[in-house]
C-alpha positions in Angstrom: -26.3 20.2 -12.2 -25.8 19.1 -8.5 -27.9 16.8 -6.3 -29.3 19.5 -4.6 -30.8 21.0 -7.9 -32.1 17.6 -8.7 -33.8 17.6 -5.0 -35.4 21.1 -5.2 -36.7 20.0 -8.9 -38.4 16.7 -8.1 -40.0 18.4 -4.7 -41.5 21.6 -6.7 -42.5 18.9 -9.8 -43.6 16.8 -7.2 -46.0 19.8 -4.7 -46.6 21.8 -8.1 -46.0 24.8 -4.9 -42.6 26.5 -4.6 -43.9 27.5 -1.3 -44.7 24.1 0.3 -41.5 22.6 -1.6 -39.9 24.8 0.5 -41.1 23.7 3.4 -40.7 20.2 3.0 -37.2 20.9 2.3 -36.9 23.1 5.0 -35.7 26.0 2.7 -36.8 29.3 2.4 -39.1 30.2 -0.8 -36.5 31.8 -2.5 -33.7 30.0 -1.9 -36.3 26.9 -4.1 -36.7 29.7 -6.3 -33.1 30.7 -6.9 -32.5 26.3 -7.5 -34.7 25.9 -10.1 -33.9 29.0 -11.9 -30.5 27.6 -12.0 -31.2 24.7 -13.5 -33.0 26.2 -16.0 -30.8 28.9 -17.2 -27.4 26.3 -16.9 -29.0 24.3 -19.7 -30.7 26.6 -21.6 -34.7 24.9 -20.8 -37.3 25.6 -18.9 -38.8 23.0 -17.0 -41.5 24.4 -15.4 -44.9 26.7 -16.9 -45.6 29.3 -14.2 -48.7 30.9 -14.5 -49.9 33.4 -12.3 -48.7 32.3 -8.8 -49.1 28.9 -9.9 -46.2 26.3 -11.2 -46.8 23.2 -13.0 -44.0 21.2 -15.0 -44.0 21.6 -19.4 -43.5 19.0 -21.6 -39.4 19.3 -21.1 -40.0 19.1 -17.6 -42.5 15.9 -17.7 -39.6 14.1 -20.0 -36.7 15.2 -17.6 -38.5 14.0 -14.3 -37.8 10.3 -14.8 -34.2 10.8 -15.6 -34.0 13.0 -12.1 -35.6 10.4 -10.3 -33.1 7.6 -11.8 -30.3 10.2 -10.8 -31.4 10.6 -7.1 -31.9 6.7 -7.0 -28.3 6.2 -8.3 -26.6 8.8 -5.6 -28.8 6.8 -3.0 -28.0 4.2 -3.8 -24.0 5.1 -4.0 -23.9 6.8 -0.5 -25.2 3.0 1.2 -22.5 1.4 -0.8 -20.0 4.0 0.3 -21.3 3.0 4.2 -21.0 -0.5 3.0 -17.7 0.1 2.0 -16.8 2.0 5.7 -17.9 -0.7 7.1 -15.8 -3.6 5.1 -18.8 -5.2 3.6 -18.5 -4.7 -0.2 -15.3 -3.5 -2.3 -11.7 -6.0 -2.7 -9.0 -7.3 -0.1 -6.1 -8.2 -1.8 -3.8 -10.5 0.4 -0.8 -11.8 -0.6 0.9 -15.2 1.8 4.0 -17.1 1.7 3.7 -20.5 0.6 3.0 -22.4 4.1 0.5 -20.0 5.1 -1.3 -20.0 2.1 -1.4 -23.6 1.6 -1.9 -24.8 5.4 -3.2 -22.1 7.6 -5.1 -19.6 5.4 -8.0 -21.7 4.0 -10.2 -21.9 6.5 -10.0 -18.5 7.5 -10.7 -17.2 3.6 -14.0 -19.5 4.1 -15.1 -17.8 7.6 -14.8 -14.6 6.6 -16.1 -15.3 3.0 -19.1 -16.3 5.2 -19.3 -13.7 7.2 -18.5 -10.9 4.5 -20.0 -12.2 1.0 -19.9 -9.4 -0.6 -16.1 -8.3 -0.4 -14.2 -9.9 -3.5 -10.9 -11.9 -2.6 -8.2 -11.2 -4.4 -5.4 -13.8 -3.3 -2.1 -14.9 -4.4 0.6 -16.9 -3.2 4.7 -16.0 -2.9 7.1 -16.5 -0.3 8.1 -14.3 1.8 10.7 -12.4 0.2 7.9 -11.5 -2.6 5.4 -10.7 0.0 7.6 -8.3 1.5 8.1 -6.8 -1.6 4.4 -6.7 -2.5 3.5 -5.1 0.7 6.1 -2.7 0.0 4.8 -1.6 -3.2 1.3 -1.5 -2.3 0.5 -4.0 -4.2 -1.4 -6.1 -1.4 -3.5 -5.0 1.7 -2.0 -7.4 3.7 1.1 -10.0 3.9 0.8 -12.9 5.6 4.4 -15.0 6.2 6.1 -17.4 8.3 8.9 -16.2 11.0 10.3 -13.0 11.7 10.0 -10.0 9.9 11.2 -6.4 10.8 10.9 -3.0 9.6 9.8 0.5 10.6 7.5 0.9 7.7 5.8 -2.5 8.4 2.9 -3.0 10.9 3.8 -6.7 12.3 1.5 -8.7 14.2 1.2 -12.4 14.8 -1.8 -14.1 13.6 -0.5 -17.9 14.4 1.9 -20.6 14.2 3.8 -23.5 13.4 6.7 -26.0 14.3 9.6 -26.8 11.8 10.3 -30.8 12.3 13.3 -32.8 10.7 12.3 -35.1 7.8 13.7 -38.0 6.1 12.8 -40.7 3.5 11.9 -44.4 4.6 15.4 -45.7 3.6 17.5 -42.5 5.4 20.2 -43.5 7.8 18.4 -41.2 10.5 15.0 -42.8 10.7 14.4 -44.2 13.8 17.7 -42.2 15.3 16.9 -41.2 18.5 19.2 -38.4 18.7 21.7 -36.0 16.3 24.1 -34.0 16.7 25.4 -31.1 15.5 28.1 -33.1 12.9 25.5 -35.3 11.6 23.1 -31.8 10.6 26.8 -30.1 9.7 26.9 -33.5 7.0 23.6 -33.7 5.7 22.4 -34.2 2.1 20.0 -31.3 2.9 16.8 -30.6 0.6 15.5 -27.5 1.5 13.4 -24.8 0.4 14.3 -21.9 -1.8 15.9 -18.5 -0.1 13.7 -16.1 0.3 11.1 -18.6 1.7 10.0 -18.0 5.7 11.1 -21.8 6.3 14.6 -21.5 4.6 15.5 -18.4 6.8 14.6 -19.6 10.2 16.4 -23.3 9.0 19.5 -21.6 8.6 19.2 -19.4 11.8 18.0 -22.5 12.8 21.2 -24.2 12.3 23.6 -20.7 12.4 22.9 -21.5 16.4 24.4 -24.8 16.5 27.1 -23.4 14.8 26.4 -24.8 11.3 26.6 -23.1 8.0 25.9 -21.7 5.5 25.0 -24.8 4.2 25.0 -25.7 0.7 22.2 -28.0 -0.1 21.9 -30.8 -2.6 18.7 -29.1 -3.9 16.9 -26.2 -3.3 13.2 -26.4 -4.2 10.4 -23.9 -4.6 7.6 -26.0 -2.8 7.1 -28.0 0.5 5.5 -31.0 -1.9 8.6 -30.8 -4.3 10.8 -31.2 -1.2 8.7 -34.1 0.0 8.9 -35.9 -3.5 12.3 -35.3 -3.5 13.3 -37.0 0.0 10.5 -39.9 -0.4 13.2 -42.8 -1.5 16.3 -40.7 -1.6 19.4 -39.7 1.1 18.4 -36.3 1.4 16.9 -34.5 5.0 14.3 -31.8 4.9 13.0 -29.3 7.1 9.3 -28.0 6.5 6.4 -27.1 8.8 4.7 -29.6 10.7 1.4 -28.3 9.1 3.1 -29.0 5.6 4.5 -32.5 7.1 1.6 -34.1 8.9 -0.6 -35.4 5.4 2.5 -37.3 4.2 3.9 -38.9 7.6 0.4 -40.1 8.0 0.7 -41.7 4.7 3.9 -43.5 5.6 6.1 -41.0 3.0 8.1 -39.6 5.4 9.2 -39.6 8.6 10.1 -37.1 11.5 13.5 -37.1 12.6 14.9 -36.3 16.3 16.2 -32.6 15.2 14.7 -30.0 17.7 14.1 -26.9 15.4 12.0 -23.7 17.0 8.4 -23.2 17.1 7.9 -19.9 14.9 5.2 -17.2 14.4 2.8 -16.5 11.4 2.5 -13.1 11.0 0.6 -10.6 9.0 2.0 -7.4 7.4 0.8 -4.0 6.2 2.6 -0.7 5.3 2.1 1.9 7.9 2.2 5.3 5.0 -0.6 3.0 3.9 -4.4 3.5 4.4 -5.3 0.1 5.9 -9.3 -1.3 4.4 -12.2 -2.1 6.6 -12.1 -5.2 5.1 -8.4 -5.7 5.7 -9.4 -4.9 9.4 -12.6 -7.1 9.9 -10.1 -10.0 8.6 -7.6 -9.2 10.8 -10.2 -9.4 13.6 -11.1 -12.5 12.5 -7.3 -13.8 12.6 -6.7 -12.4 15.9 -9.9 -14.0 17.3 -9.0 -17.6 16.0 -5.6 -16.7 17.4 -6.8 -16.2 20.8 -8.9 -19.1 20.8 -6.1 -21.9 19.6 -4.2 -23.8 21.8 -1.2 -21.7 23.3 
């Protein structure tokens, strides 16, 4: 049976008059006619007692008309979600961010739009951005969001953001309170960095590629900002990590920033161009661009 059917049944049960079904309907007589026959004859039961040129619904047909109202209800009810869903205000967005996003930069924007869009479920998880990449790749994420540069034909790239990479040292390091280093000291550093395929790793050593320094071979190569952190606290070691990432623990007296003048860099969010891209996945884009244009330059 089709919706239509179902229509042109609950209008005749409904007017007990093909006729002024019809009309209602805006159909002619015997294209109402023609409907219900149908329906009939598909499953075998009549529905409806016609008696001269009257019509009036049978016993089956008095049983069946609740069920055909709770169809109709249903399919209403599925074409608003279906708008809903064109619109970005129900369904999932999956998003996928590298660790410094996620942890720093993202939070606050998952609340606004959370705000703004309660009914669409967030599906989140963190990487870096090696495994973000990937995950956009695969369609496995609606959108990437990563630190530094990304390229890529297949890859819509736009900047949502940023951060500054700042020098880091433990209370006890030779370099605290150095006013200046040069490119020997950085060539001889006990460096603690993050892992490779992290955003901060890769601009660090393009970072330090343009002094003419590397690769470099750390001391230890650690999968989170906090780890790298611990890790430098009382030791010899030198870091590199966002400002964002930094700030909490030179406030607490942790750490300290170093002289090193490392690049601003961009946050950026990804998607797959063969991909369909959401409504959702555009409304929080909107949202990221928005925030972008009103931060500080």
């Amino acid at each position: 049976m089709t919706l239509e059917q179902l229509r042109i049944f609950l209008a005749v049960a409904r007017l007990q008059h093909v006729t002024r079904a019809a009309e209602v309907l805006n159909l002619t007589q015997s294209a109402v006619s023609a409907s219900v026959q149908a329906l009939e004859a598909q499953h075998g039961v009549a529905l409806f007692d016609r008696v001269g040129r009257g019509i009036a619904l049978n016993e089956a047909g008095r049983l069946f008309l609740p069920r055909a109202e709770a169809l109709l209800a249903r399919a209403r009810e599925a074409e608003a979600w279906l708008a809903d869903l064109r619109g970005g205000e129900v369904g999932t967005l999956r998003l996928q961010a590298s660790q410094t996003v996620a942890s720093y930069f993202l939070p606050r924007h998952l609340i606004a739009f959370q705000t703004r869009h309660p009914r669409v479920a967030l599906d989140f998880r963190q990487g870096n951005t090696a495994s973000v990449l990937a995950a956009v790749r695969a369609g496995e994420t609606d959108l990437g969001l990563v630190e530094g540069r990304v390229e890529g034909s297949d890859l819509a790239v736009e900047t949502i953001g940023g951060d500054r990479l700042v020098l880091l040292v433990g209370r006890d390091h030779p370099w605290r309170g150095r006013q200046r280093l040069g490119p020997d000291d950085l060539a001889g550093a006990d460096w603690v960095l993050r892992e490779p395929g992290s955003g901060t790793r890769a601009t660090v050593d393009e970072a330090l590629a343009a002094l003419g320094i590397g690769p470099v071979a750390p001391m230890l190569e650690l999968p989170s900002n906090e780890a790298c952190v611990a890790a430098i606290e009382t030791g010899r070691g030198a870091s590199v990590l966002s400002d964002l990432a930094a700030a909490p623990h030179c406030e607490r007296g942790r750490v300290f920033e170093g002289p090193a003048p490392f690049p601003a860099r961009r946050f950026t969010a990804l998607s797959h161009r063969p991909r369909h891209r959401s409504r959702a996945a555009e409304n929080f884009l909107a949202l990221l661009r928005a925030a972008n244009m009103a931060s500080p330059s």
